[in-house]
DSSP file (Angstrom, degrees, kcal/mol; ACC not computed):
  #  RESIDUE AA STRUCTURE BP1 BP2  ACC     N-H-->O    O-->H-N    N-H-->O    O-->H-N    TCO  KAPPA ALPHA  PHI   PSI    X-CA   Y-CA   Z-CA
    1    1 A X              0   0    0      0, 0.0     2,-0.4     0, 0.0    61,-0.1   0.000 360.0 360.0 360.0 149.2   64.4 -223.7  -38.7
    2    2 A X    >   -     0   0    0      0, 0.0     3,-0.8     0, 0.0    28,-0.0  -0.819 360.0-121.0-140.4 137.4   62.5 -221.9  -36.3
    3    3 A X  T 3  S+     0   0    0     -2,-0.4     2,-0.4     1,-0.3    27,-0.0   0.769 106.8  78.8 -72.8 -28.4   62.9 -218.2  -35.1
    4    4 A X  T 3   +     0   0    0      2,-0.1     2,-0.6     0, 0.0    -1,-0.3  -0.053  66.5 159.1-108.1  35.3   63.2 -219.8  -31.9
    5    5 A X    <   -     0   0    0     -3,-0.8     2,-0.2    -2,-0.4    -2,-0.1  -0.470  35.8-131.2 -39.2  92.0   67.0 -221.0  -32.1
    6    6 A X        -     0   0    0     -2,-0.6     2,-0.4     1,-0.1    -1,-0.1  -0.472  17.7-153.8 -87.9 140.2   68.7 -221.7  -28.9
    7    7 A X        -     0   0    0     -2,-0.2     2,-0.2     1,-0.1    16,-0.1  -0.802  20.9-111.8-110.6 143.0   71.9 -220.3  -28.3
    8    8 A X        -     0   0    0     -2,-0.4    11,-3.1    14,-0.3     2,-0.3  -0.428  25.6-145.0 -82.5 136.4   74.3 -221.6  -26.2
    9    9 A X  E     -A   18   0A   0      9,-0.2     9,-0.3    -2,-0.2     2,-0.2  -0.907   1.6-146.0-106.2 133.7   75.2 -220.0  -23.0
   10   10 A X  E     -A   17   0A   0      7,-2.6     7,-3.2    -2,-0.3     2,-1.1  -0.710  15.2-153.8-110.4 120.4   78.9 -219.8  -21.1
   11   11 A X  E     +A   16   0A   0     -2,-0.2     2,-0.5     5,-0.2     5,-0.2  -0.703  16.3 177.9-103.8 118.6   78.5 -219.7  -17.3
   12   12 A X  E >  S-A   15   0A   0      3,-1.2     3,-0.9    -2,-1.1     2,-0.3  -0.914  70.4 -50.1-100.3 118.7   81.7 -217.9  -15.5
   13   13 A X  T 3  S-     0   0    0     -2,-0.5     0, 0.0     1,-0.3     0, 0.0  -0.375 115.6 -24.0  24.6-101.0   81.0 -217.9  -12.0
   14   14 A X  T 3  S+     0   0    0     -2,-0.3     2,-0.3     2,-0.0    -1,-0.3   0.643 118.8  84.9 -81.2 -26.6   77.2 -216.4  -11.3
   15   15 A X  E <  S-A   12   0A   0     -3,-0.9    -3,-1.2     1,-0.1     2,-0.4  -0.579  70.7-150.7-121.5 135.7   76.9 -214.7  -14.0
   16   16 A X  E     -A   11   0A   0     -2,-0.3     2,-0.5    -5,-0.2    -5,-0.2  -0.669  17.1-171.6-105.8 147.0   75.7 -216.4  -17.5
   17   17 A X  E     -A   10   0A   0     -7,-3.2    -7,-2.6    -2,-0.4    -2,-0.0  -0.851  24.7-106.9-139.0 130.3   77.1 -214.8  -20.6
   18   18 A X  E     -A    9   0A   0     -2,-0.5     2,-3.5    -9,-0.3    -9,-0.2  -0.021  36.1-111.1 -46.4 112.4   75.9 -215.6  -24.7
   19   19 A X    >   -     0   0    0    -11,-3.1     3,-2.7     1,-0.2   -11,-0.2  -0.279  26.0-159.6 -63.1  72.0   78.3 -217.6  -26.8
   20   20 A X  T >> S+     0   0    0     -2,-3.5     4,-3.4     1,-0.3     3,-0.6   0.420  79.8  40.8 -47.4 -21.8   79.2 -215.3  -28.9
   21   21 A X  H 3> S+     0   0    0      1,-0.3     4,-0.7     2,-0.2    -1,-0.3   0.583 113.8  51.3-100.5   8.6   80.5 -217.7  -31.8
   22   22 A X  H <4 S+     0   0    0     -3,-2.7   -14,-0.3   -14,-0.2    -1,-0.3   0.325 109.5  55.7-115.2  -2.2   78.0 -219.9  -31.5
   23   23 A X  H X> S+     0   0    0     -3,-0.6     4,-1.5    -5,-0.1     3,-0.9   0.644 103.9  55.6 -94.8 -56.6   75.6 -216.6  -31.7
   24   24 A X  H 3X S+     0   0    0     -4,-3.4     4,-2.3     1,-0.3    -2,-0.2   0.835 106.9  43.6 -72.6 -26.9   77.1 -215.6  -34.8
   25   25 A X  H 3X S+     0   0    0     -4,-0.7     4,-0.6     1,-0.2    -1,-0.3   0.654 111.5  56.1 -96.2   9.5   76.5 -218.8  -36.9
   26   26 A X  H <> S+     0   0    0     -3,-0.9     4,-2.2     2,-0.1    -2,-0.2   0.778 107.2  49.2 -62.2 -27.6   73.4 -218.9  -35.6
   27   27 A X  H  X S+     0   0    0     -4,-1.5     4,-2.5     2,-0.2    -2,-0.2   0.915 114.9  41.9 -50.9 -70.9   73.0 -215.6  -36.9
   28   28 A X  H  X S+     0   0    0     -4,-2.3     4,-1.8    -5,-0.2    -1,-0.2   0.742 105.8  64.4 -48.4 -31.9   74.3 -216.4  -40.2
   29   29 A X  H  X S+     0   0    0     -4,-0.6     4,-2.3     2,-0.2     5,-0.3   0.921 108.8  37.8 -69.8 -59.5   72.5 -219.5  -40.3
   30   30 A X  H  X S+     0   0    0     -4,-2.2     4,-1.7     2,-0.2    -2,-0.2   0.804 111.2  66.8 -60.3 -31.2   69.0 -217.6  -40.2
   31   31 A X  H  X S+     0   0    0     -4,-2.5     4,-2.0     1,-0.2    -2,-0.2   0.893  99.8  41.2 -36.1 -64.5   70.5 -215.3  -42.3
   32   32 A X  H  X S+     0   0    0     -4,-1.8     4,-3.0    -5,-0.2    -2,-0.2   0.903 115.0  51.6 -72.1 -41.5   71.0 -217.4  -45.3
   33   33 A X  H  X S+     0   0    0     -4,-2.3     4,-1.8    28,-0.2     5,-0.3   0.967 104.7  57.3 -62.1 -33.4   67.6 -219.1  -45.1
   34   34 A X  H  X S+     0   0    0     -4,-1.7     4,-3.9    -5,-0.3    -2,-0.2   0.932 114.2  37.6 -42.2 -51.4   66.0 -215.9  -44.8
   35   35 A X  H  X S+     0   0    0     -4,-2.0     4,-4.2     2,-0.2     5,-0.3   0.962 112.8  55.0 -54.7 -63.3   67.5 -214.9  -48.2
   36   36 A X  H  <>S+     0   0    0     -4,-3.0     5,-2.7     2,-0.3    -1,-0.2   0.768 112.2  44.5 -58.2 -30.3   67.2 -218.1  -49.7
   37   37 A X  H ><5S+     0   0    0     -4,-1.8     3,-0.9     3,-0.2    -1,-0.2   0.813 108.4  58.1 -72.1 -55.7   63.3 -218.1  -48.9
   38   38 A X  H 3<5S+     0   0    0     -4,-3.9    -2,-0.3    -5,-0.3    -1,-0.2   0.849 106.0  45.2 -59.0 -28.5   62.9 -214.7  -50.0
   39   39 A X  T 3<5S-     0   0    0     -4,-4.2    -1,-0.2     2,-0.2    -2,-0.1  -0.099 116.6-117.1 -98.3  36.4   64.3 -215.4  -53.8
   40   40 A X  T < 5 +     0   0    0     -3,-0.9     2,-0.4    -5,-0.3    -3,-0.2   0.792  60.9 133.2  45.9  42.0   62.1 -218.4  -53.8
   41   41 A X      < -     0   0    0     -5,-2.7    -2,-0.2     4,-0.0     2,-0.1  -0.998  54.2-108.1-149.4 171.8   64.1 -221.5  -54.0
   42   42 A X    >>  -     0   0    0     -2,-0.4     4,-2.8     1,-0.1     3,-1.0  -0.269  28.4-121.2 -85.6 133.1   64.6 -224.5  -52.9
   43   43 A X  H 3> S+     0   0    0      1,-0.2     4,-3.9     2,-0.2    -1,-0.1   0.982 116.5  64.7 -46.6 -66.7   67.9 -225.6  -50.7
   44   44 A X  H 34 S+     0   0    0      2,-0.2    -1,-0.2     1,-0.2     4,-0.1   0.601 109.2  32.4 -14.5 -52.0   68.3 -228.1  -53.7
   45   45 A X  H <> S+     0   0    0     -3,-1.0     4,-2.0     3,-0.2     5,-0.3   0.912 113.3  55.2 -45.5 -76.8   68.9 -225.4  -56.2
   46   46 A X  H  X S+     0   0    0     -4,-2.8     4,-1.4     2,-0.2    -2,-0.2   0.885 113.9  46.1 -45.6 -30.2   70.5 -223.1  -54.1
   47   47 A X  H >< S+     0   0    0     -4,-3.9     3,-1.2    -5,-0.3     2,-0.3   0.127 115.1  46.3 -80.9-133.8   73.2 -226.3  -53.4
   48   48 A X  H >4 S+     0   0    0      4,-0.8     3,-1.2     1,-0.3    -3,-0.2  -0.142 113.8  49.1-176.3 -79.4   73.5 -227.3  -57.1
   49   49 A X  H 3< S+     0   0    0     -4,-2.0    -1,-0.3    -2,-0.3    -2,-0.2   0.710 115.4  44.0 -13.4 -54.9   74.0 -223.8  -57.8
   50   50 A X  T << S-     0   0    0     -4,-1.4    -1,-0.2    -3,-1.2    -2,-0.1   0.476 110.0-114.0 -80.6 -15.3   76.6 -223.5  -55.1
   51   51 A X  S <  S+     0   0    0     -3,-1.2     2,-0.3     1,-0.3    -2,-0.1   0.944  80.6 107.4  68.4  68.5   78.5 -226.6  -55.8
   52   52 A X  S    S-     0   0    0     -6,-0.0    -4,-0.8     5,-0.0    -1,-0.3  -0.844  77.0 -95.4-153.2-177.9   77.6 -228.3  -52.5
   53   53 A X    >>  -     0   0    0     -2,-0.3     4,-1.7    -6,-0.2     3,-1.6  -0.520  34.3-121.6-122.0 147.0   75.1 -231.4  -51.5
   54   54 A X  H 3> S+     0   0    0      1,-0.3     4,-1.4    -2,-0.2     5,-0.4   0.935 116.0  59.7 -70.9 -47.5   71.4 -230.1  -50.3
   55   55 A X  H 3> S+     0   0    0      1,-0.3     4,-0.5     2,-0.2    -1,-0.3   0.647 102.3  50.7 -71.8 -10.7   72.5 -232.1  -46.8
   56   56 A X  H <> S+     0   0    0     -3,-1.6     4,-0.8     2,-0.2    -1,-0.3   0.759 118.2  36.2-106.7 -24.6   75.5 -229.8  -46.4
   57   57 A X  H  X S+     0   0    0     -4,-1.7     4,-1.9    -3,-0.3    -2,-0.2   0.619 109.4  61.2 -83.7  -8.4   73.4 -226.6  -46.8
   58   58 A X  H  X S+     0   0    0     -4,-1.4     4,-1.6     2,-0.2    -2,-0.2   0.712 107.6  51.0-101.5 -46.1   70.4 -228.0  -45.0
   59   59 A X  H  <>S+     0   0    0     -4,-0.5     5,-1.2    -5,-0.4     4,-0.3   0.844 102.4  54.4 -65.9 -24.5   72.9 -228.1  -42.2
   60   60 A X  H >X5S+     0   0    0     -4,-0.8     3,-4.6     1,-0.2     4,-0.8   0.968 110.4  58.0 -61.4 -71.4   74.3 -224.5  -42.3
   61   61 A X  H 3<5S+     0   0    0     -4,-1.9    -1,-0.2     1,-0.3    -2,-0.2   0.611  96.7  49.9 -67.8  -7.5   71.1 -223.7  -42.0
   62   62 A X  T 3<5S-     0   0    0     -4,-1.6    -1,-0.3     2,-0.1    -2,-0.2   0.587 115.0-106.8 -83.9  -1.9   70.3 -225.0  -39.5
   63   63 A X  T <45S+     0   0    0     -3,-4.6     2,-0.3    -4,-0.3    -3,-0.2   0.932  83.3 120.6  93.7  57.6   73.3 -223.7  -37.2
   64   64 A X     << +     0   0    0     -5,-1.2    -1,-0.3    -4,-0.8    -2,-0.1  -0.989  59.1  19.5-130.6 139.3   74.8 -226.8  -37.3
   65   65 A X  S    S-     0   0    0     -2,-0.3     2,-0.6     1,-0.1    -9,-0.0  -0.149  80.2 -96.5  79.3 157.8   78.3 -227.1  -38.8
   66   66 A X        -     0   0    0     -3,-0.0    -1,-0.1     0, 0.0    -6,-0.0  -0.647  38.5-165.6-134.8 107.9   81.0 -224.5  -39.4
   67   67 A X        -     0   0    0     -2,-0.6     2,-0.1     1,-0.1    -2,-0.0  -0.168  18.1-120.5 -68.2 175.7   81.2 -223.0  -42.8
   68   68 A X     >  -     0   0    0      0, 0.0     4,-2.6     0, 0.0    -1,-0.1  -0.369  24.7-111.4 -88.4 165.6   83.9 -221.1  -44.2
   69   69 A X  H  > S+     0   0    0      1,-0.2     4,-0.5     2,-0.2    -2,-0.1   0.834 121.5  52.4 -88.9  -5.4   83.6 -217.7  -45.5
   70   70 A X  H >> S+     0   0    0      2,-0.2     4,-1.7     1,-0.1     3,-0.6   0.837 107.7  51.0 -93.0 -24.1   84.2 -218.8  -48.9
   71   71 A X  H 3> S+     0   0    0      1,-0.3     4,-1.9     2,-0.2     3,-0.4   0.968 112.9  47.7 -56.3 -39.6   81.2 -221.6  -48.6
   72   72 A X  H 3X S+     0   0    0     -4,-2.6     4,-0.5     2,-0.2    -1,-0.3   0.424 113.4  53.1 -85.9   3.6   78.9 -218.6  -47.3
   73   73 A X  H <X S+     0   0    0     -3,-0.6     4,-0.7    -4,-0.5    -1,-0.2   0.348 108.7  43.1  90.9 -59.5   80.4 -216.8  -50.3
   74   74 A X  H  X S+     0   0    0     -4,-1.7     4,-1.5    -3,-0.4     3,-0.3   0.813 111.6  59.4-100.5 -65.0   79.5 -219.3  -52.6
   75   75 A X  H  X S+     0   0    0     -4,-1.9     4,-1.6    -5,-0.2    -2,-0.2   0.910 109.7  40.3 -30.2 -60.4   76.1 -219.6  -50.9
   76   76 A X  H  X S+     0   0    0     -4,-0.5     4,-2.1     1,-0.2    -1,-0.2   0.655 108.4  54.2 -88.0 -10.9   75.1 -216.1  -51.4
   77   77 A X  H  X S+     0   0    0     -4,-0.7     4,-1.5    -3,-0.3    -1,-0.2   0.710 106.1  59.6 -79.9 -15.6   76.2 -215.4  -54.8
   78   78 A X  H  X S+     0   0    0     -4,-1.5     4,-1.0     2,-0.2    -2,-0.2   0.863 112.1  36.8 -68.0 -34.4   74.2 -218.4  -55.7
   79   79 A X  H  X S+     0   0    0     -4,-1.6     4,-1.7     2,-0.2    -2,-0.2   0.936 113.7  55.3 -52.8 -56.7   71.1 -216.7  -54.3
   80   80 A X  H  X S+     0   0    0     -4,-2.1     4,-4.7     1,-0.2     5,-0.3   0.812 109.3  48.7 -59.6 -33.9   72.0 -213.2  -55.6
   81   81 A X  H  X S+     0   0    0     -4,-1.5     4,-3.4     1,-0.2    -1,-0.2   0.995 111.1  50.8 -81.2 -46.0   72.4 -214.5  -59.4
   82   82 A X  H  X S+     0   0    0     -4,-1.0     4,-2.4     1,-0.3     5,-0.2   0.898 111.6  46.3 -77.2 -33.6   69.0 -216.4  -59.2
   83   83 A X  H  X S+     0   0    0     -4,-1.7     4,-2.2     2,-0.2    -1,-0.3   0.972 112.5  48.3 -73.1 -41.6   67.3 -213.3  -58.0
   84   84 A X  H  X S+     0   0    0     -4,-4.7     4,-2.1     2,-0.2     5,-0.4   0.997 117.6  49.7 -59.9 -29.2   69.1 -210.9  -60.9
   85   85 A X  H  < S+     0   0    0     -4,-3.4     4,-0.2    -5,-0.3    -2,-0.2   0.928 108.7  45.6 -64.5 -33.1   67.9 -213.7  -63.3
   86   86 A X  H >X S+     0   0    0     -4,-2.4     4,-3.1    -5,-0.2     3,-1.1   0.888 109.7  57.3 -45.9 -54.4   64.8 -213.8  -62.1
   87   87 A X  H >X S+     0   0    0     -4,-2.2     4,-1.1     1,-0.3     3,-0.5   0.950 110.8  45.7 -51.4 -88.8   64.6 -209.8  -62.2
   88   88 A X  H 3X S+     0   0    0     -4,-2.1     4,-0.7     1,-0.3    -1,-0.3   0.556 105.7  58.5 -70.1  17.2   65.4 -209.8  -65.7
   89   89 A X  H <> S+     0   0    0     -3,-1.1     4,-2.8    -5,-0.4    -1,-0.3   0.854 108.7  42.7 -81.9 -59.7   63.1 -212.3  -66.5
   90   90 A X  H <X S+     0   0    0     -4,-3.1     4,-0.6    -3,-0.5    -2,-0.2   0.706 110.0  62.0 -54.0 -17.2   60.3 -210.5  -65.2
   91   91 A X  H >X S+     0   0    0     -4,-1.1     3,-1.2    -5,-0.2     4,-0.6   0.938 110.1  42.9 -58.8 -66.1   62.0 -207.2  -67.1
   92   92 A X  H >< S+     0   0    0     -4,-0.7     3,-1.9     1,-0.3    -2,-0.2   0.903 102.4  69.1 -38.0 -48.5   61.6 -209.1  -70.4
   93   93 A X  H 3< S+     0   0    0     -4,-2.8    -1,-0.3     1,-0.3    -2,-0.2   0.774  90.0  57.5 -64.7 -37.2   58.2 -210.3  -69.7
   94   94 A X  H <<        0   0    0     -3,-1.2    -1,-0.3    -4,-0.6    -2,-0.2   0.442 360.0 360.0 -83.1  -9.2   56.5 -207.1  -69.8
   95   95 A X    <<        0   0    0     -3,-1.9    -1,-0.2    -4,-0.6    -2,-0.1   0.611 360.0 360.0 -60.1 360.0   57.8 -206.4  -73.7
C-alpha cells in the first residue's frame, strides 16, 4: 500500500466533498499496516494470530473491504501481544 491512497470523492452540485466513510477505512487501513510493520511481522502471522486468512487481511489493508470493529479488534490485539512478547523477550535476553 502506498501513502498515496486515493480517496473517493462525492460531487453535490459544484462543489466536491471527501467520502468520509470511505476516508475512514482508508484511514484505518494504513493504520493497521503501519502497526503491523512497526512490530515486525508478516500479514501471515498477524492473520494466523488473528484467526483470519492472510488474503482477508491483505485486503483490509489495503482499504478494500469492510471490517467489523471486532475483526479490527482481533487485528490489533494480535499485533499488541507479539510486540509485549517480543518486549519481554528482549527483557530476558539481557540476564
Amino acid at each position: 500500500m502506498s501513502n498515496n491512497m486515493r480517496v473517493p470523492k462525492i460531487r453535490v452540485g459544484r462543489q466536491w466533498y471527501v467520502d468520509a466513510i470511505a476516508y475512514a477505512s482508508v484511514s484505518i487501513a494504513k493504520g493497521l499496516r503501519q502497526q503491523r510493520c512497526a512490530a515486525g511481522l508478516t500479514q501471515a502471522e498477524v492473520a494466523r494470530r488473528a484467526g483470519m486468512r492472510p488474503e482477508t487481511l491483505s485486503r483490509l489493508e489495503h482499504g478494500r473491504g469492510n471490517p467489523t470493529v471486532r475483526t479490527i479488534s482481533r487485528i490489533v490485539r494480535a499485533i499488541r501481544g507479539a510486540r509485549r512478547r517480543a518486549a519481554k523477550g528482549n527483557r530476558g535476553a539481557g540476564r
